[in-house]
VMD Tcl script that draws the C-alpha trace (Angstrom):
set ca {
  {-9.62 -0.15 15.58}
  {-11.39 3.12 15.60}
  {-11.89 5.06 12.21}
  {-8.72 8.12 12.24}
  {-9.37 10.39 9.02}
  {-6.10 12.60 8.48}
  {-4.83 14.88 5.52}
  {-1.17 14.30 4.61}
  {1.37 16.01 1.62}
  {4.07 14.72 -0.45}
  {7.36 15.65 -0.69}
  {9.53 16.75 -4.23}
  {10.67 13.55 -3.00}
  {7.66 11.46 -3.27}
  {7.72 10.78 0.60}
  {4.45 10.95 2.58}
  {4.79 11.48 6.67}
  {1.77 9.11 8.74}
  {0.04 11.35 11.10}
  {1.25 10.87 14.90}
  {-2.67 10.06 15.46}
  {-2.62 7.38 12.32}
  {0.95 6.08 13.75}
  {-0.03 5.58 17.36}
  {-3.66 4.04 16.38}
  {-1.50 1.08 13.91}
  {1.56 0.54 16.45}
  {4.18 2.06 13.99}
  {7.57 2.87 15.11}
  {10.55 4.23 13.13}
  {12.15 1.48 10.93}
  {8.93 -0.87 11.03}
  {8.01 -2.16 7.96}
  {4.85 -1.72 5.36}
  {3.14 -3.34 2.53}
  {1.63 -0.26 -0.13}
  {-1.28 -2.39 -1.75}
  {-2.39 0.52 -5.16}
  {-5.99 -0.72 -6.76}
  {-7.77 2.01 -8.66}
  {-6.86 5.46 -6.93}
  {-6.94 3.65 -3.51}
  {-4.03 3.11 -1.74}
  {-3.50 0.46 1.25}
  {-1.22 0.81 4.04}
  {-0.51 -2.94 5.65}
  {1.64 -3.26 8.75}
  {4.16 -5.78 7.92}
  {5.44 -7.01 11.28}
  {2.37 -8.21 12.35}
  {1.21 -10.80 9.73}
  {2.62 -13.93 7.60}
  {3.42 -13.91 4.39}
  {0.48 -15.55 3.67}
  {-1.61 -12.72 5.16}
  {0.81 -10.02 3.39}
  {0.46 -11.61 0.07}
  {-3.58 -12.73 0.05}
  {-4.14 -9.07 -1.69}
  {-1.52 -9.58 -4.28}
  {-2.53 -13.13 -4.99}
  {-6.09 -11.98 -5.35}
  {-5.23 -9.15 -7.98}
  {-3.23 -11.27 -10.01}
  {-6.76 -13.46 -10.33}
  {-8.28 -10.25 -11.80}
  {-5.58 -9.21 -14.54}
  {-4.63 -11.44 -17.68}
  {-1.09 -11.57 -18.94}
  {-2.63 -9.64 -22.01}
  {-3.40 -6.47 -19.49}
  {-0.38 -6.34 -17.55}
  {1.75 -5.97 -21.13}
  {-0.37 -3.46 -22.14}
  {0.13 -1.56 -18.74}
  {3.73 -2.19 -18.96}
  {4.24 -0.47 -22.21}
  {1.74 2.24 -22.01}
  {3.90 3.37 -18.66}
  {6.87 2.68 -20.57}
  {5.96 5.40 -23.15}
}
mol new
graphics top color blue
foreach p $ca { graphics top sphere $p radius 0.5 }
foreach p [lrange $ca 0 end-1] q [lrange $ca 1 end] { graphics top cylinder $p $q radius 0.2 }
display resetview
């Protein structure tokens, strides 16, 4: 896969549009499926049709490794506030 650098907005709705460019290079059609992945201030994109659960879940298994119980409390309530 080549490298495709785009600039996108968000809506008042919180609703981003891919670029056509971003869309054709991952095979995305309307109604396909994505995984959002959020570490730090980066954001992954996964295309869901194409991999297994195992594949679509590796990410989230391997955060959970990196975060006690302890931190994801304190996360909890400081966005509850």
């Amino acid at each position: 896969m080549t490298s495709v650098i785009e600039i996108g907005r968000i809506s008042s709705r919180g609703q981003v549009a891919i670029p056509q460019d971003i869309r054709e290079e991952m095979g995305l059609s309307p109604g396909e499926k994505v995984l959002f992945i959020l570490e730090d201030d980066s954001l992954l994109l996964i295309k869901v049709s194409s991999l297994s659960w195992d594949e679509i879940t590796k990410p989230l298994r391997e955060a959970k490794k990196k975060i006690s119980k302890e931190e994801v409390d304190d996360l909890v309530h400081k966005d509850r506030k």
